[in-house]
C-alpha positions as CSV (number, residue, x, y, z in Angstrom):
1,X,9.0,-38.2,-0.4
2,X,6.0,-36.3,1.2
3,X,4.0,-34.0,0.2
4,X,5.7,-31.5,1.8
5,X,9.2,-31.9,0.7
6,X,9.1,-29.0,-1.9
7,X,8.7,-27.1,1.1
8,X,10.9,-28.6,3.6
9,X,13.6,-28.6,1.0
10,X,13.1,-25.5,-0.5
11,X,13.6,-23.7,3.1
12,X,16.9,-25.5,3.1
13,X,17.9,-24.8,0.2
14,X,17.0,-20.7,1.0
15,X,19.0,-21.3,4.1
16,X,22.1,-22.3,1.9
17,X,21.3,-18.9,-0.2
18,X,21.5,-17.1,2.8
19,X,24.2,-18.7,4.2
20,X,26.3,-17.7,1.1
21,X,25.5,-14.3,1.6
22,X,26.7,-14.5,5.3
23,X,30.1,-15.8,4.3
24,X,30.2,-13.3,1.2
25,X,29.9,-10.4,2.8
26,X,30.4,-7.7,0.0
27,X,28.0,-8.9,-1.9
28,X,25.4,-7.8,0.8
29,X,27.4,-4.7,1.3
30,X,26.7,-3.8,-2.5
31,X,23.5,-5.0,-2.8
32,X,22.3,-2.6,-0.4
33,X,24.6,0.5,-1.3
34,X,23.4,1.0,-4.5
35,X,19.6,1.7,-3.7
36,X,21.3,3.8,-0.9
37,X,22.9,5.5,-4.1
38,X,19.6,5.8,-6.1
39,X,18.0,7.6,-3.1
40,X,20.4,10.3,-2.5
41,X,21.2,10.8,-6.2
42,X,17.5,11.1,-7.3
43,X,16.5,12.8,-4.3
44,X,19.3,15.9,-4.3
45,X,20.3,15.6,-8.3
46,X,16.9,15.3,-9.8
47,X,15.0,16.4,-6.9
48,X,15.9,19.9,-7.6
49,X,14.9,20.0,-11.5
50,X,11.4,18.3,-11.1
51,X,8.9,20.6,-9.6
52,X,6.3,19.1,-7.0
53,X,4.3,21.4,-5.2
54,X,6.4,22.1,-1.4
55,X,9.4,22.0,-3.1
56,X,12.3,19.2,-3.0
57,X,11.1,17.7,0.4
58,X,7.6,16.4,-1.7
59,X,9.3,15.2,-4.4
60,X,11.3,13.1,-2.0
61,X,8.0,11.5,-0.8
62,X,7.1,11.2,-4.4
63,X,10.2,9.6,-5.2
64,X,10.8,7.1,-2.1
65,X,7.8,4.5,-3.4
66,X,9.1,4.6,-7.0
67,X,12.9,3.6,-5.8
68,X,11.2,1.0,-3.8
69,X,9.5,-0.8,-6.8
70,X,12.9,0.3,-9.1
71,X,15.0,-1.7,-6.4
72,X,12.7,-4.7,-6.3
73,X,12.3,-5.4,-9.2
74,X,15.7,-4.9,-10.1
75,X,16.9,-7.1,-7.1
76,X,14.8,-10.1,-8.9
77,X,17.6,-10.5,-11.3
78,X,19.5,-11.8,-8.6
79,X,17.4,-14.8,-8.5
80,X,18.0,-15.5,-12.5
81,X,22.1,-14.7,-11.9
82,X,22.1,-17.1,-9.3
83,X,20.6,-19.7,-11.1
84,X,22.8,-19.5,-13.9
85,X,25.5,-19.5,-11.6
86,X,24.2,-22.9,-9.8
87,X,23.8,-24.8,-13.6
88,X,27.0,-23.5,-14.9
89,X,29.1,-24.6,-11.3
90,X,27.4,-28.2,-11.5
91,X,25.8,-27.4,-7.9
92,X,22.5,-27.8,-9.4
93,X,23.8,-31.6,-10.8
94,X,25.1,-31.7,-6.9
95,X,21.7,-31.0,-6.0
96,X,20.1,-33.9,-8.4
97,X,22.3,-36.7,-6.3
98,X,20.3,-35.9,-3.3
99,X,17.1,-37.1,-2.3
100,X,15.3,-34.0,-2.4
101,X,12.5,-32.4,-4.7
102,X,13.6,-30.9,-7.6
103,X,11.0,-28.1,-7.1
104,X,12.8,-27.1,-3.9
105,X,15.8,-25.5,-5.9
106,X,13.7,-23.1,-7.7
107,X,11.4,-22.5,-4.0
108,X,14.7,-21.9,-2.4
109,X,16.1,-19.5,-4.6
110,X,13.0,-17.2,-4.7
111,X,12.5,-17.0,-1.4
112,X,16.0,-16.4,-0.2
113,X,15.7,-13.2,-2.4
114,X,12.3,-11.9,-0.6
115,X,15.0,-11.9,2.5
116,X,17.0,-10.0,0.4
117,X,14.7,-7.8,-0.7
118,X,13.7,-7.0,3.0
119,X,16.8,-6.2,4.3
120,X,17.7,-3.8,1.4
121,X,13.8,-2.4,2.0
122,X,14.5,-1.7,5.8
123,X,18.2,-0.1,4.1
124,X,16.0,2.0,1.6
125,X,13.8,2.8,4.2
126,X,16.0,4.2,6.4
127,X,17.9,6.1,3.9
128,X,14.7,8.1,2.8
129,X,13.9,8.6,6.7
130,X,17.5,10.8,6.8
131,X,16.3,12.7,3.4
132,X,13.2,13.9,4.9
133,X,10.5,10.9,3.5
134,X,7.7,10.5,6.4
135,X,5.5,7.6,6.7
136,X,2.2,9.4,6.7
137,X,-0.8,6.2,7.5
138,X,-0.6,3.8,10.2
139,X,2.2,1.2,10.6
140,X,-0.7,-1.8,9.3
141,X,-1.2,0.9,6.0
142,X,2.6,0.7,5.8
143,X,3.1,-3.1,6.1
144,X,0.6,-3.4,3.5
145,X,2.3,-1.4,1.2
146,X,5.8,-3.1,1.9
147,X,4.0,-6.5,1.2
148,X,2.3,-5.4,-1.6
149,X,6.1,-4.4,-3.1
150,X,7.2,-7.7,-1.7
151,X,4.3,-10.2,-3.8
152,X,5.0,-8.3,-7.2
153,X,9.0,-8.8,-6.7
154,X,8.7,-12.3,-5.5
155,X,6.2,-13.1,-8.8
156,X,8.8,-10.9,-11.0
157,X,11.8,-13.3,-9.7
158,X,10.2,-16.3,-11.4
159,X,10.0,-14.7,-14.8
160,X,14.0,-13.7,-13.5
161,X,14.5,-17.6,-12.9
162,X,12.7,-18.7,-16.1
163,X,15.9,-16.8,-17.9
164,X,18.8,-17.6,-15.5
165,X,18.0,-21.2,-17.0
166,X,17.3,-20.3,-20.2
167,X,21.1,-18.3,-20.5
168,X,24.1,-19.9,-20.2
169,X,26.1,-17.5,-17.8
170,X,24.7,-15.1,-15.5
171,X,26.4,-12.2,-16.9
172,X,23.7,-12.9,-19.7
173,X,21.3,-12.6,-17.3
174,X,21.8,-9.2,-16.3
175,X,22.3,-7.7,-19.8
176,X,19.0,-9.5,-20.7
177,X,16.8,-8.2,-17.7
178,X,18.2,-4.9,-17.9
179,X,16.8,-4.7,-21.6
180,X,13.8,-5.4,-20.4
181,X,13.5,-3.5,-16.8
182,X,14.9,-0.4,-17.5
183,X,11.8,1.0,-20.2
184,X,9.2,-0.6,-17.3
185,X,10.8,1.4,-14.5
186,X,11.6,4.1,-16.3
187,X,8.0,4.6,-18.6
188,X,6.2,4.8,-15.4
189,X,5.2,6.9,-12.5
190,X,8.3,5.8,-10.4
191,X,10.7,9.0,-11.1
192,X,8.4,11.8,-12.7
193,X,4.3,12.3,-12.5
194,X,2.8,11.0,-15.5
195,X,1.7,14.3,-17.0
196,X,5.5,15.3,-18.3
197,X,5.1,11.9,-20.6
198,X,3.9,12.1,-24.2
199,X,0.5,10.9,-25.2
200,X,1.8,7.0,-26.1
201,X,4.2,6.8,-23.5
202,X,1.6,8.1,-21.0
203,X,-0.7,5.4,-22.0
204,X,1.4,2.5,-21.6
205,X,2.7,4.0,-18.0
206,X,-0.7,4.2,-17.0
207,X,-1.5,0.4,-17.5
208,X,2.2,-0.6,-16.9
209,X,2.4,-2.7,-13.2
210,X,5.2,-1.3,-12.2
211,X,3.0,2.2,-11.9
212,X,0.3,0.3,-9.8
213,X,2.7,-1.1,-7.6
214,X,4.7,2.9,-6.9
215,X,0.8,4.1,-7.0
216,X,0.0,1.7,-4.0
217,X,2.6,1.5,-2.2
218,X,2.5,5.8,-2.0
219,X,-1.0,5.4,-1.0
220,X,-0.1,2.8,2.3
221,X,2.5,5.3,3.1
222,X,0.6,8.2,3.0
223,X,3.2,10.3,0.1
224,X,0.3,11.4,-2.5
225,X,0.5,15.1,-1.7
226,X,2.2,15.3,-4.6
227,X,0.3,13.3,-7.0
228,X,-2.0,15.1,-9.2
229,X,-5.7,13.3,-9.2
230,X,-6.0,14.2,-12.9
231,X,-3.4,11.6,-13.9
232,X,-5.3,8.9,-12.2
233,X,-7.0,8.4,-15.2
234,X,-6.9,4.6,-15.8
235,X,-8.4,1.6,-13.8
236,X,-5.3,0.4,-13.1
237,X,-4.2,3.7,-11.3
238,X,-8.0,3.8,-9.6
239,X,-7.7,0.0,-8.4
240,X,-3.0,-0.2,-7.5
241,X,-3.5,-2.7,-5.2
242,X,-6.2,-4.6,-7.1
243,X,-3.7,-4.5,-10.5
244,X,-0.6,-5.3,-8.7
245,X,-2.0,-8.5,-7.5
246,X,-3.6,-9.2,-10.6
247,X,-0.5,-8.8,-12.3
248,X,1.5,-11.1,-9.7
249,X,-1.2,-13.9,-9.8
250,X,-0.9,-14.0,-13.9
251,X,2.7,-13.7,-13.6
252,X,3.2,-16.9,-10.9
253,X,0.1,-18.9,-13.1
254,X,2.5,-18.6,-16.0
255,X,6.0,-18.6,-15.1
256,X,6.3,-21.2,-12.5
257,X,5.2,-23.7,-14.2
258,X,7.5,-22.6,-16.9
259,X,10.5,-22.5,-14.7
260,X,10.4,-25.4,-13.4
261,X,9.8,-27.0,-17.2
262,X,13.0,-25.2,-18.1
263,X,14.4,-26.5,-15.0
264,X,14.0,-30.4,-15.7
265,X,15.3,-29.7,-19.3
266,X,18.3,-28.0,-18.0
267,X,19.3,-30.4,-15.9
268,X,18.1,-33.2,-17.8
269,X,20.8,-32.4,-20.7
């Protein structure tokens, strides 16, 4: 086996992720209506109760970065649904026959979801161009700020892995993540500016990730017209990009090598 097998095998194994998709169909088809769903709801039911200055249209371009980092981050449970999927078929014991390295499953799976998670970002993205949301920089500022959103939902999909092996269905999967990403996305600057939050839950917003990522990705696209400097208080919200990758470098030191030690245990039972 050479050193580059976990590579090598990995992009196969991502080609038999996207493969799956191809011949399942609907699942694409749902995967990328529901942020279409989040957009519109948030942007004509909500948009109308939460005042930005300039009205609905700004707090559209508020909103469009924060839906962006919701849908991300939420897509990264596919990653531990699949999993749990693979153990619980036997396609990950199918997998062991072969003469492949057992790193590549894990490889694979995460990076057939960034695919994922570009095609339902070019979705989003067009969505939020038919509600009025403008890219405001340069496309390079705006390719930064999709990459950015791409390296924190690609590190976020390995904590997402470390449970799919952990559970023993993947419907325990997404009951478990949920538990766990709805208070991030939701105690955050994603869907309302942090001065409506009270004093603790303003805190923890300010440092949570999940604000530095929406924070950054507004700033590449230009959309902070509507965000008061005052609530910039913290280092993390001086320095998004900074934190964000931060955050996903911690989160990849720690939960690879944790995945992949679930990983031989589960299939070593």
């Amino acid at each position: 086996m050479s050193a580059l097998s976990p590579v090598t095998d990995g992009l196969v194994v991502a080609k038999r992720n996207l493969i799956k998709i191809k011949r399942v169909p609907d699942l694409l088809v749902f995967t990328t209506l529901s942020p279409i769903m989040f957009v519109l709801l948030f942007a004509y039911v909500f948009g109308g109760a939460i005042d930005r200055s300039g009205g609905g249209s700004a707090y559209r371009e508020f909103l469009i970065a924060g839906i962006f980092a919701q849908t991300v981050v939420f897509g990264a449970t596919i990653t531990g649904a699949g999993l749990a999927e693979d153990v619980q078929k036997g396609i990950v014991d199918r997998f062991r026959t072969l003469p492949m390295s057992p790193s590549a499953v894990l490889f694979g799976r995460t990076l057939s979801d960034v695919v994922n998670n570009v095609i339902v970002l070019v979705v989003m993205s067009l969505t939020g161009l038919l509600v009025g949301w403008r890219i405001r920089e340069g496309v390079v500022d705006a390719a930064v700020g999709f990459l950015l959103l791409l390296v924190f939902a690609y590190a976020i999909s390995w904590i997402m892995a470390w449970i799919g092996l952990l559970v023993p269905t993947p419907e325990v999967v997404n009951n478990a993540s949920f538990i766990i990403i709805f208070p991030l996305t939701f105690i955050a600057n994603t869907f309302v500016p942090l001065s409506t939050l009270p004093g603790p839950l303003r805190t923890f917003a300010e440092w949570n990730p999940i604000s530095a990522v929406t924070q950054a990705a507004r700033e590449r696209f230009g959309n902070t017209a509507g965000v008061d400097e005052r609530e910039l208080t913290s280092w993390a919200l001086q320095n998004p990009e900074v934190y964000t990758l931060i955050w996903s470098a911690i989160v990849l030191a720690v939960f690879v090598p944790l995945a992949n030690a679930q990983f031989r245990r589960s299939t070593s039972r």
